[in-house]
BAKOLPA-999447 format. One line per field, with one value per atom (N, C-alpha, C, O): x, y, z; residue number from 0; residue in three letters; atom name. Coordinates in Angstrom, 1 decimal. Atoms other than C-alpha are relative to their C-alpha. Layout:
BEGIN
x: X;... .
y: Y;... .
z: Z;... .
resi: NUM;... .
resn: ALA;... .
name: CA;... .
// end
This chain:
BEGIN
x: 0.6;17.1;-0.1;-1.1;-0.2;18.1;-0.8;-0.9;1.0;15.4;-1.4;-2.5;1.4;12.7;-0.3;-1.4;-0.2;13.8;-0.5;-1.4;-0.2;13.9;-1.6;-2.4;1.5;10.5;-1.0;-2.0;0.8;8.5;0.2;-0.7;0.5;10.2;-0.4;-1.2;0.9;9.1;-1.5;-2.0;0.9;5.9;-0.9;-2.0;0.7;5.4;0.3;-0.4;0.3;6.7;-1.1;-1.7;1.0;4.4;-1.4;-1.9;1.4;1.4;0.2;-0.6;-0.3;2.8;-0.5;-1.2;0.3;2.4;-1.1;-1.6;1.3;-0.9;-1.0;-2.0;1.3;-2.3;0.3;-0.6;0.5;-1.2;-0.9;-1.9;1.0;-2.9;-1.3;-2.1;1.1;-5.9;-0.7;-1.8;0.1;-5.7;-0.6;-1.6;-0.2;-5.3;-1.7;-2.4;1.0;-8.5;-1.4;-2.3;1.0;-10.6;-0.5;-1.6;-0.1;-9.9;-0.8;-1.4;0.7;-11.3;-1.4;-2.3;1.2;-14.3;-0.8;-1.9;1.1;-15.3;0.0;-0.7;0.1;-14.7;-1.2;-1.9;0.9;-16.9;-1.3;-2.3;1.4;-19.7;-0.6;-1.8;0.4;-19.8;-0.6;-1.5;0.7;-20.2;-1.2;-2.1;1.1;-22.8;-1.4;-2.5;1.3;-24.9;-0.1;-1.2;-0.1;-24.3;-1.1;-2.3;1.2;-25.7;-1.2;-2.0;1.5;-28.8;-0.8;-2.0;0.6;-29.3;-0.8;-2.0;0.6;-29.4;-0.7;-1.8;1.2;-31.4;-1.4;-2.4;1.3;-34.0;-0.5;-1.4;0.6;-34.2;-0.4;-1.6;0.7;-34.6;-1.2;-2.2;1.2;-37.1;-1.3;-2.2;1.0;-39.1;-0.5;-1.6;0.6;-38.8;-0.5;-1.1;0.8;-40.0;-1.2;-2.0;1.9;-43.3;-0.5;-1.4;0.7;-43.9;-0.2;-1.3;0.5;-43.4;-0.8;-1.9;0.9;-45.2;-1.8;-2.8;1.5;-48.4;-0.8;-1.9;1.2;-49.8;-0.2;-1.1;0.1;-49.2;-1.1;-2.0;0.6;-50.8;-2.0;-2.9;1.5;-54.3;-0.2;-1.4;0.7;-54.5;-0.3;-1.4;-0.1;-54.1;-1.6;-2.3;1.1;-57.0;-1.5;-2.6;0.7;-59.2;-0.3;-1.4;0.0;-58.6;-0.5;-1.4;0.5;-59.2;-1.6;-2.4;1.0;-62.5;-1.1;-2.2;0.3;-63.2;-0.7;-1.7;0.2;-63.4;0.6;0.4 .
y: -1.1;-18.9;1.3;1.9;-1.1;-16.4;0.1;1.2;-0.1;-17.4;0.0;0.6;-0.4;-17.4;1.3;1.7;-1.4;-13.9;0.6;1.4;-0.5;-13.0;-0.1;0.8;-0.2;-14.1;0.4;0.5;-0.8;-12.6;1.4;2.2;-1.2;-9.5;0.1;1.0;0.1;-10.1;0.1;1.0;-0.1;-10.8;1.5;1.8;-1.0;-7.6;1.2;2.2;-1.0;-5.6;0.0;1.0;0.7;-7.3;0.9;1.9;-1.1;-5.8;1.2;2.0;-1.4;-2.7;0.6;1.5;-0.1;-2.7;-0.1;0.7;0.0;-3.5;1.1;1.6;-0.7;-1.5;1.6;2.4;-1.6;1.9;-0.1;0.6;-0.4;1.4;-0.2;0.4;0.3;0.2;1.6;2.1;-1.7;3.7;0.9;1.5;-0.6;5.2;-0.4;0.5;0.6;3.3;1.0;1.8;-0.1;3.9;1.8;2.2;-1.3;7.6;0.8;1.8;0.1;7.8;-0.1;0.8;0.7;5.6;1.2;1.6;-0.8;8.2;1.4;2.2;-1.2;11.2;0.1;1.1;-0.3;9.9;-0.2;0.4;-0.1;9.0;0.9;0.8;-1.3;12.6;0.7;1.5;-0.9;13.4;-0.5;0.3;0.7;11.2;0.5;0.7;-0.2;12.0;1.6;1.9;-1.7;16.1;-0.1;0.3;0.4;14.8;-0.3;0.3;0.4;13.3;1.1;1.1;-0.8;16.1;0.8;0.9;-0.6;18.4;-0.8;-0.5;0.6;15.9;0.3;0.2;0.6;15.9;1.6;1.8;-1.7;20.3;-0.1;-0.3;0.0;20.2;-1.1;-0.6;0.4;17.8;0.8;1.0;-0.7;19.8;1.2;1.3;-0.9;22.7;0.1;1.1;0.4;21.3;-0.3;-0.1;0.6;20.1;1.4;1.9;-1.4;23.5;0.5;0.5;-0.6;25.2;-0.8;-0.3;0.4;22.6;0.0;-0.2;-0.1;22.8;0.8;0.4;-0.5;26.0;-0.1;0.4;0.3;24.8;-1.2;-1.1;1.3;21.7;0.2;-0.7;-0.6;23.7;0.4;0.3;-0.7;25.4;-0.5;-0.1;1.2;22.5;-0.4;-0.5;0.8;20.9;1.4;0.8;-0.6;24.3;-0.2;-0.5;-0.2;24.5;-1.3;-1.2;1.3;20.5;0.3;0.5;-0.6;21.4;0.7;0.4;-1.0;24.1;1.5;2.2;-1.1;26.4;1.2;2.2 .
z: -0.7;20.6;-0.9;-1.1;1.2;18.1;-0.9;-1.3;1.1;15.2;1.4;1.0;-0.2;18.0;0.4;0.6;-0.1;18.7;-1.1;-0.8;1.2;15.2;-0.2;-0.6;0.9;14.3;0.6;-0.1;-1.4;17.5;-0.7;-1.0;0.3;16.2;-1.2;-1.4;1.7;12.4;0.2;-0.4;-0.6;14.1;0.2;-0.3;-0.2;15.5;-0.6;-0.6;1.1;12.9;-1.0;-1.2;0.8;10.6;0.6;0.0;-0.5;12.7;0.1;-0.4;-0.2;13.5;-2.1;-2.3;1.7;9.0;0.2;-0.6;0.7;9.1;0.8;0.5;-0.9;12.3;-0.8;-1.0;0.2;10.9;-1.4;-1.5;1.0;7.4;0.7;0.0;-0.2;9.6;0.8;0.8;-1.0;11.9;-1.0;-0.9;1.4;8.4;-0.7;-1.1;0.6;7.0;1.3;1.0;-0.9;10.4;0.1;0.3;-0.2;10.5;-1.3;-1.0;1.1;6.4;0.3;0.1;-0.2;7.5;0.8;0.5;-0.7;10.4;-0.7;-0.2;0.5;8.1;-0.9;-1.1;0.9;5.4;0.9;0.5;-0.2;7.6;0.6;0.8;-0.4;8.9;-1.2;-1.3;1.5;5.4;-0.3;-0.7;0.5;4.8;1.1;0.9;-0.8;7.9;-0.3;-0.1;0.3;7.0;-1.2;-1.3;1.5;3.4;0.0;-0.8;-0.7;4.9;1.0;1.2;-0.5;6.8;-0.9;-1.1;1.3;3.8;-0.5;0.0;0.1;2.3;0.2;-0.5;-1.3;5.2;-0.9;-1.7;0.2;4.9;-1.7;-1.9;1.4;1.0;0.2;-0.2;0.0;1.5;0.1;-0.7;-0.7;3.9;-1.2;-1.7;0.7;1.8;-1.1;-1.4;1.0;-0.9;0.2;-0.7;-0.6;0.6;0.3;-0.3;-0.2;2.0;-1.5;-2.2;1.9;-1.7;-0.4;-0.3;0.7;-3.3;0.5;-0.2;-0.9;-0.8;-0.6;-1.1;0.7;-2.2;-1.6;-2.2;1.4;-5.7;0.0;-0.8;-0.4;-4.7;0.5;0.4;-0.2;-3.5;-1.0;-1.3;1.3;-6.6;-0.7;-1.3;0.7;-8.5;0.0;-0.9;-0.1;-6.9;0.4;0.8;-0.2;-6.5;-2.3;-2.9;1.4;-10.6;-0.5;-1.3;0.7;-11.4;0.4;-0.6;-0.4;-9.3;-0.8;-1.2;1.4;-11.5;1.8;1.9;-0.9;-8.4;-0.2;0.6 .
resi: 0;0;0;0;1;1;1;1;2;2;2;2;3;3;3;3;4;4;4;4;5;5;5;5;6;6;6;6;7;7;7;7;8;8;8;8;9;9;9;9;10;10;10;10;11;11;11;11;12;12;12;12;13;13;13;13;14;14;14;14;15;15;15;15;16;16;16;16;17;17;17;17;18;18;18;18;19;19;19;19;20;20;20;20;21;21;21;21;22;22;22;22;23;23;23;23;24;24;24;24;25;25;25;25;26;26;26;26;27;27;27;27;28;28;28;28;29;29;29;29;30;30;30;30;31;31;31;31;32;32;32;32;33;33;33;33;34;34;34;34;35;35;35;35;36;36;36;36;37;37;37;37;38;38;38;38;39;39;39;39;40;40;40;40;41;41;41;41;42;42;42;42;43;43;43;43;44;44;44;44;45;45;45;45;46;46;46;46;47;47;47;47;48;48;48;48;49;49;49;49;50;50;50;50;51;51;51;51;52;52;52;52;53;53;53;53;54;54;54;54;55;55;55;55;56;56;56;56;57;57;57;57;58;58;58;58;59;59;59;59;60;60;60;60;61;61;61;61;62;62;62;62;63;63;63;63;64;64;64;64;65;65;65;65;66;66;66;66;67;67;67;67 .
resn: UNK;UNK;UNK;UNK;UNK;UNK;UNK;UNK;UNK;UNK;UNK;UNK;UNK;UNK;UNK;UNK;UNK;UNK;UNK;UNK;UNK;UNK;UNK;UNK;UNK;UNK;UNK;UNK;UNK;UNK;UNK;UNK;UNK;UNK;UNK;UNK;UNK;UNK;UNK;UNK;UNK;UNK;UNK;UNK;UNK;UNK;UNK;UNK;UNK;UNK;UNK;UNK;UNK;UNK;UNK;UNK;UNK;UNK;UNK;UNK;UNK;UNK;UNK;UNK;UNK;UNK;UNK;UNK;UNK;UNK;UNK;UNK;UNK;UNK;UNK;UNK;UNK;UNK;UNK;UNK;UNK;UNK;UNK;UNK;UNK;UNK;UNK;UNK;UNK;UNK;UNK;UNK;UNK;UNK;UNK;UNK;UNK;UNK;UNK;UNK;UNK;UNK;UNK;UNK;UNK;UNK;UNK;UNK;UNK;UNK;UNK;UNK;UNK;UNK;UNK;UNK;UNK;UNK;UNK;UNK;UNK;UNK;UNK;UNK;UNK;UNK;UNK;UNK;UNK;UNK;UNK;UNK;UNK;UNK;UNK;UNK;UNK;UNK;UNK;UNK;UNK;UNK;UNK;UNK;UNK;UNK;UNK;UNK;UNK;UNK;UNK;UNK;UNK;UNK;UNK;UNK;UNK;UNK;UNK;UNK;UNK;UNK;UNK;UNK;UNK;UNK;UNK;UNK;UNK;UNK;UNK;UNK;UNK;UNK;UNK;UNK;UNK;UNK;UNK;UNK;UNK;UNK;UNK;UNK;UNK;UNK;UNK;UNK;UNK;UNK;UNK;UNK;UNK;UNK;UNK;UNK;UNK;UNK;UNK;UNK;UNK;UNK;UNK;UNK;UNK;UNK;UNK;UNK;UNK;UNK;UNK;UNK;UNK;UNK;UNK;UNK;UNK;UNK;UNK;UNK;UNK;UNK;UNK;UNK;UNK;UNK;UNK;UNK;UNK;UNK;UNK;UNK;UNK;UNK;UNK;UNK;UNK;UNK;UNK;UNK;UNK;UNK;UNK;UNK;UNK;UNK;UNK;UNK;UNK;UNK;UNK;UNK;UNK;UNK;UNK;UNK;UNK;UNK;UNK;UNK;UNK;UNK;UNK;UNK;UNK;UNK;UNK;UNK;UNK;UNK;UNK;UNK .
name: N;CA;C;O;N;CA;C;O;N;CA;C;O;N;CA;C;O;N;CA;C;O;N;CA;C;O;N;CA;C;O;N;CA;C;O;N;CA;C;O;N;CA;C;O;N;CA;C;O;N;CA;C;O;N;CA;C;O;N;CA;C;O;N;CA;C;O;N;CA;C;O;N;CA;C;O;N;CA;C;O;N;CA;C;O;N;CA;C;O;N;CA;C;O;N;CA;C;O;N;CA;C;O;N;CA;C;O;N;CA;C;O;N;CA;C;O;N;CA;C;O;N;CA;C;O;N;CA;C;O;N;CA;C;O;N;CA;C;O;N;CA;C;O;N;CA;C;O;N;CA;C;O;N;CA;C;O;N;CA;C;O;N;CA;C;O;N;CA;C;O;N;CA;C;O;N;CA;C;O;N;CA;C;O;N;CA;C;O;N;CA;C;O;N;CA;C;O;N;CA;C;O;N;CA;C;O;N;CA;C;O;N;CA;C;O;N;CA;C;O;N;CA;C;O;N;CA;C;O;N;CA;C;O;N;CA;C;O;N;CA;C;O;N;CA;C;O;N;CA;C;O;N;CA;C;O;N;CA;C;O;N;CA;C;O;N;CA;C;O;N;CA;C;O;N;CA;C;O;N;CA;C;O;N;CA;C;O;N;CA;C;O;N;CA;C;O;N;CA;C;O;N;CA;C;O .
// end
């Protein structure tokens, strides 16, 4: 009775070891993908603003190839 004692609690020490690194792991995982969708955001706005600026460079361009 005593080793099936023993190893039930071996058992659940054993998990108890792996769930906090996994808490630890999960808690990483949702930090970085805040980062990552923040980054994509920025992304998105430099995008935009880039297409705007480049627009009237982009009419001149083709007023001058023209020869307008």
């Amino acid at each position: 009775m005593f080793w099936t004692v023993f190893a039930v609690a071996l058992g659940f020490c054993g998990i108890v070891v792996l769930a906090v690194p996994a808490v630890r792991v999960f808690a990483e995982v949702r930090r970085l993908s805040s980062q990552v969708a923040e980054a994509s955001r920025r992304i998105g706005r430099a995008a935009e603003d880039l297409e705007r600026a480049a627009a009237p460079l982009a009419a001149e361009t083709a007023r001058t190839v023209r020869g307008g």
